[in-house]
N, C-alpha and C positions, 0 to 999 in steps of 0.2 A: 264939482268934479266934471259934470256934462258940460258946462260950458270950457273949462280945460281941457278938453278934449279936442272939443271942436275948432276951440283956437289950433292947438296941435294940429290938426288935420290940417285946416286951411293952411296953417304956415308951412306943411308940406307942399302942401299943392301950391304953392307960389315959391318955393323954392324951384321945385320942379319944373316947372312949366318953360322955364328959356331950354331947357334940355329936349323938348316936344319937338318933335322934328312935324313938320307940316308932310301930309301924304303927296307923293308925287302929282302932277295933274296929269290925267289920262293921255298916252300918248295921242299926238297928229297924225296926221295922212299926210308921209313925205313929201317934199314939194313938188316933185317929179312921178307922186302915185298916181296910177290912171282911175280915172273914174270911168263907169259904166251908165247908158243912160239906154231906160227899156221905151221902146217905140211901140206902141197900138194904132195899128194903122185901118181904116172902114173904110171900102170900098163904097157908093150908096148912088145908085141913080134916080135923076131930079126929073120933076119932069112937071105941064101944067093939066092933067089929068085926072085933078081935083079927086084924089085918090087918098087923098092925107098922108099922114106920118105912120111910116112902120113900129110897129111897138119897140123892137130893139132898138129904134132911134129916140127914144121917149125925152130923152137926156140930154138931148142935143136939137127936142123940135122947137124951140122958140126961138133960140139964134139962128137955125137954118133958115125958117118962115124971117124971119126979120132980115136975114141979113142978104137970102137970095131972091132972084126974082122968081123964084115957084112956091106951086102950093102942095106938090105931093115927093116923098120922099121913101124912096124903100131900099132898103139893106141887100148890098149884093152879096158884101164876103167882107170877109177879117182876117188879118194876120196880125202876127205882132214880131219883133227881133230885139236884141241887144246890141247896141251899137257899143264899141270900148273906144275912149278917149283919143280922137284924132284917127278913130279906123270908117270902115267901109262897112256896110249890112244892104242887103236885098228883102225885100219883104214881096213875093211873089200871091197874085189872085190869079183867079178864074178867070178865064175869057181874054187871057193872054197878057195882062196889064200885069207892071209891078215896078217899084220903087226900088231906084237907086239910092240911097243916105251914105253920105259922108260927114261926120261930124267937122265942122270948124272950128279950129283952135283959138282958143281966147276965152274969156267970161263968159257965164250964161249959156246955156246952150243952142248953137245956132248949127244949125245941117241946110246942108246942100244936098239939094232934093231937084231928080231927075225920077219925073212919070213917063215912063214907056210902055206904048201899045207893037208888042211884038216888036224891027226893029225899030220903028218910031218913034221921036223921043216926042210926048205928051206936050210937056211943059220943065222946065229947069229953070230954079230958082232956090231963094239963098232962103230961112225960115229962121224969127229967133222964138221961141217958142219959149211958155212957161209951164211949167211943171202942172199937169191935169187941167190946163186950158187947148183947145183945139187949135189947131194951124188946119184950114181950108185952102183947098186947092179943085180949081173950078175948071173943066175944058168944056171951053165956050165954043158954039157953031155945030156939034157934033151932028148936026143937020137930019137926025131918027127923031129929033121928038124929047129925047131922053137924053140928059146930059151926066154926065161922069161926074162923080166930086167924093174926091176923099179927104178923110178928117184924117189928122196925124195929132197920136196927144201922148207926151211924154212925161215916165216918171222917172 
């Protein structure tokens, strides 16, 4: 009787089963949806003052040391913004400096990045950037000693 049973059942459940409708797949992000993309931007002045690495740069001292020609690095200021999909954001420091972003349209995230010191523009240039890896941006010559370089890292 138990195994009549269980015949029973199964031959329900294979009766049934073309009638299972599969769950929808979760919907997409319209092809036209904007995406947002958050910018953390560090201000940090470099300098060869054999001073070493600021602790807030802790994260970022072995590419710095590798990758510039100094050996002391300290934390000026931070900001961070949201940039929306093909818009514009300003990310404003201290001491009169601040980032123009404009996102560029296309795959990947690439911004157009204009550093200004007061009306001065810094340096302008184009960045494609990976998601929690740094883009550096170095102004060379600043002729005190102490040079400018800010990290920008997007998530």
């Amino acid at each position: 009787m138990r195994t009549s049973r269980l015949f029973l059942a199964v031959a329900a459940l294979a009766l049934a089963a073309p009638c299972l409708v599969p769950a929808a797949p979760a919907p997409k992000a319209a092809k036209g949806a904007a995406r947002a993309v958050s910018v953390q931007a560090i201000l940090i002045t470099a300098s060869n003052q054999k001073g070493g690495v600021d602790r807030k740069l802790a994260a970022y001292a072995e590419n710095l040391k590798r990758n510039l020609p100094f050996d002391t690095f300290r934390f000026a200021a931070e900001n961070r913004t949201t940039l929306p999909e093909g818009g514009r954001a300003t990310v404003t420091f201290a001491g009169d400096h601040r980032l123009e972003l404009e996102d560029s349209p296309g795959d990947g995230i690439r911004l157009k990045v204009f550093w200004l010191t007061g009306p001065d523009v810094v340096i302008s240039t184009t960045l494609t950037l990976q998601p929690g890896v740094p883009g550096v941006l170095v102004r060379r010559g600043a002729g005190s000693g102490e040079v400018p370089v800010v990290l920008l890292i997007v998530r």
